[in-house]
N, C-alpha and C positions, 0 to 999 in steps of 0.2 A: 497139549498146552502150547507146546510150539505153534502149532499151526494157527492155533486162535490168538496167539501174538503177531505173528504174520499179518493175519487178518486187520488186527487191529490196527498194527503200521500201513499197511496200505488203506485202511482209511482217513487214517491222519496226514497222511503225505498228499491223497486224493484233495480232502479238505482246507491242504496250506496251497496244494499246486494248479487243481484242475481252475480257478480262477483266474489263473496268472494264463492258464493255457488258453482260456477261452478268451480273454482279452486280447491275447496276440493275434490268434485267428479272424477277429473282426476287426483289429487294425487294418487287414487286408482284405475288406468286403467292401463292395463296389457301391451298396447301398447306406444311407444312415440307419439303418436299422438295426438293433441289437440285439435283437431275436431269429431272426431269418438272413442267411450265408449268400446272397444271389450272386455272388461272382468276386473272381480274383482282382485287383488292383493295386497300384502301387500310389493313387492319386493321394491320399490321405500322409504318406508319408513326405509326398513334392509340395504339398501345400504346409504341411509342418514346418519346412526346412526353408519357405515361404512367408513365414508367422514373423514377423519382427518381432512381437511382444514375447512370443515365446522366447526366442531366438539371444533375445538381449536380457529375457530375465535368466537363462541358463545361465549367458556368459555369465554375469553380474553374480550369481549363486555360486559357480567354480571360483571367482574370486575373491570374493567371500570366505568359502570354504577354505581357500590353500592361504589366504591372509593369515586368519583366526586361527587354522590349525598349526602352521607356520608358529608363530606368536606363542599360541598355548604351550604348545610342548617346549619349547625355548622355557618358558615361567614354571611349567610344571614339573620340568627335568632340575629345574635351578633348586623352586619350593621341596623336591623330592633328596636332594644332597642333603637340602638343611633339616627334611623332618627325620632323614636316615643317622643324624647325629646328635637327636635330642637323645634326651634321659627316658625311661620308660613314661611316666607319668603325663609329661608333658607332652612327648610323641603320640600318647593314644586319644589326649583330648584333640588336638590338634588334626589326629587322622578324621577323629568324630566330625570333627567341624568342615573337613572336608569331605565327607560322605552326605554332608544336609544336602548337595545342592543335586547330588544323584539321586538322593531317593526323595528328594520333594518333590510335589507334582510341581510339573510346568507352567501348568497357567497361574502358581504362587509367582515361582520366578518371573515369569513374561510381566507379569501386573506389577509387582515389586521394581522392575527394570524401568518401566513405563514412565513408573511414578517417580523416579530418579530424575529419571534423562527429563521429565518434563519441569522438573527441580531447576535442573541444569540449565535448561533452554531458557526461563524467567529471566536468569541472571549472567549467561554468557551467550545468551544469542545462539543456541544450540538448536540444529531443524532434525526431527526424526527422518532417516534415510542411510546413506552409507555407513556414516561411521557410527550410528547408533547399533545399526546392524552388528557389524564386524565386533563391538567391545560387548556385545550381548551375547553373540558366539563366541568372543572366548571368554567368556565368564562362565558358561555351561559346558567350553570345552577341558580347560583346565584342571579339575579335576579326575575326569578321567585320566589324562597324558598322568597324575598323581599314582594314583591307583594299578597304573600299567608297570610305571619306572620304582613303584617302591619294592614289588618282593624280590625285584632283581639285585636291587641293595640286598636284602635277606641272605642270598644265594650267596653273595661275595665275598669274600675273606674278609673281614674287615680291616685287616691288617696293610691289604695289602698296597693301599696310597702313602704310608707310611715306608711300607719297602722299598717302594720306588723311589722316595724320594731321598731314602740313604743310598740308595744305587746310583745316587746323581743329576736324577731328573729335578728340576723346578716343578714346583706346585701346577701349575698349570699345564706344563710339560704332562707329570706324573698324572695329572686327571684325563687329558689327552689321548695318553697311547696308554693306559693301561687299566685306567676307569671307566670309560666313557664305553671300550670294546664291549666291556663285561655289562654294561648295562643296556646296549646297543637295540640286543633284542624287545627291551621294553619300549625303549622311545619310540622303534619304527611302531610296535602295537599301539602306542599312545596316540601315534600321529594320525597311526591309519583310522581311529577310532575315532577321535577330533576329529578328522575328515568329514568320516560317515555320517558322525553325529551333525556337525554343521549344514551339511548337504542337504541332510535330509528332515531337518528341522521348519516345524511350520507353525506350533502354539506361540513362542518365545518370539519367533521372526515377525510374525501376527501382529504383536503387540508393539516391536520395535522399530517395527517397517515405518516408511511417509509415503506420501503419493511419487516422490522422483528415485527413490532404491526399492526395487519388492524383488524378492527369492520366489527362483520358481512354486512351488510348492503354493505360495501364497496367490501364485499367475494363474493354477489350475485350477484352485479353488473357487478365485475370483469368476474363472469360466465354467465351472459345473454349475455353480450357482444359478446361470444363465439357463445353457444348455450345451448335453455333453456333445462334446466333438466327437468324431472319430480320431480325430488327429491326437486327442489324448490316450489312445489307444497305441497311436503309430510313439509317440514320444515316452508308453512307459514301456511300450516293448522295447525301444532303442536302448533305454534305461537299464532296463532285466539282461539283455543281450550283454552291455558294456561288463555289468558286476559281475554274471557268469563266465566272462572272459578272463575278467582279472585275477577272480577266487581258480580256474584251469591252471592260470599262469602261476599262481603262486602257488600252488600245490605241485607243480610241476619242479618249481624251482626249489623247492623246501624237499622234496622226495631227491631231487639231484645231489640237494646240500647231504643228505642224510645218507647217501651211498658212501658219497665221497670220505666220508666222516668213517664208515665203516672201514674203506678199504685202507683208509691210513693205518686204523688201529691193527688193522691182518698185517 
């Protein structure tokens, strides 16, 4: 039985990874070919790095992303204090209503957003592009940064903002240095989540994008449609490379935290 699990995980690992594997390997094939390997090169990755269009919709998508996520968790840490001190009743209609926008499909949202913002443009002279982007990302980033920073409330004494603040601390003081520690580990979850989420978003950005702001994602599409680059091979490897760097490091750093946490308690 073991072994036919074995089996089973190495075909499932085979079937999420060996694509990702073969992608990278003809990021660095000398020919446009995607079938046949005829030689090493690094040209596909010099002329990516080359691409203006690529180049300027990455930046434009990291800024994006750390805008909105920035923003989101800031509303969604705030939105998360106030839904951790309603009443039971009102707090679970309210989580409900925050769960719609995770588990509705996207292309509701993206269309629903569209038909706003084209609301908006009639009467304030609004053009689809940046900042249609960024308040469309955090509109689908928001509540997740909810959903990260509420069980962390759960876990928390509930007492204990009240402690502090007979201990002398000011309200804000007391959410500061003794709230904010306690929940700390959600928001970074929240943020990193918003991130990811925003980054790698392409139905909602689709819809919200104009011809002067587009997210990568939206750049790549626009180019397969055509015909596939190599160079999008060299750009999702650089991609796959970055995440698996960061997920090392922060395994590294979390395995550190967790020693140290040990050796205190010996």
């Amino acid at each position: 039985m073991k072994k036919l699990g074995k089996i089973y995980m190495s075909l499932v690992l085979m079937f999420l990874y060996v694509p990702i594997f073969v992608l990278i390997v003809f990021s660095f094939n000398e020919s446009k070919s995607r079938s046949v390997f005829s030689g090493f090169t690094l040209e596909w990755y010099e002329k990516l790095f080359r691409n203006e269009i690529i180049i300027s919709s990455l930046i434009n998508t990291i800024i994006i992303a750390v805008i909105a996520s920035v923003v989101s968790t800031i509303l969604g840490t705030l939105a998360a204090i106030g839904i951790s001190r309603m009443r039971k009743f009102p707090k679970a209609v309210i989580m409900n209503i925050t769960n719609m926008p995770v588990i509705n499909p996207e292309i509701v949202t993206g269309v629903s957003l569209m038909l706003l913002f084209v609301f908006f443009a009639a009467r304030m002279n609004l053009e689809f592009g940046f900042v249609t982007l960024v308040i469309a990302h955090i509109t689908f980033d928001v509540p997740y940064v909810i959903l990260n920073v509420m069980p962390k409330f759960g876990q928390m004494d509930p007492h204990l903002y009240e402690a502090a603040q007979d201990l002398g601390c000011g309200p804000f003081s007391a959410f500061v240095k003794v709230v904010l520690p306690e929940i700390m580990p959600g928001v970074v979850s929240g943020f990193l989540m918003a991130f990811t989420y925003s980054l790698d978003d392409f139905v909602i950005s689709y819809f919200t994008s104009g011809s002067t702001s587009q997210t990568l994602p939206i750049t790549i599409y626009s180019m397969t449609r055509r015909k596939i680059s190599p160079e999008i091979n060299a750009l999702s490897t650089i991609i796959f490379v970055v995440v698996v760097l960061i997920l090392v490091i922060k395994n590294i750093i979390e395995s550190r935290a967790a020693r140290r946490g040990r050796g205190e308690r010996v």
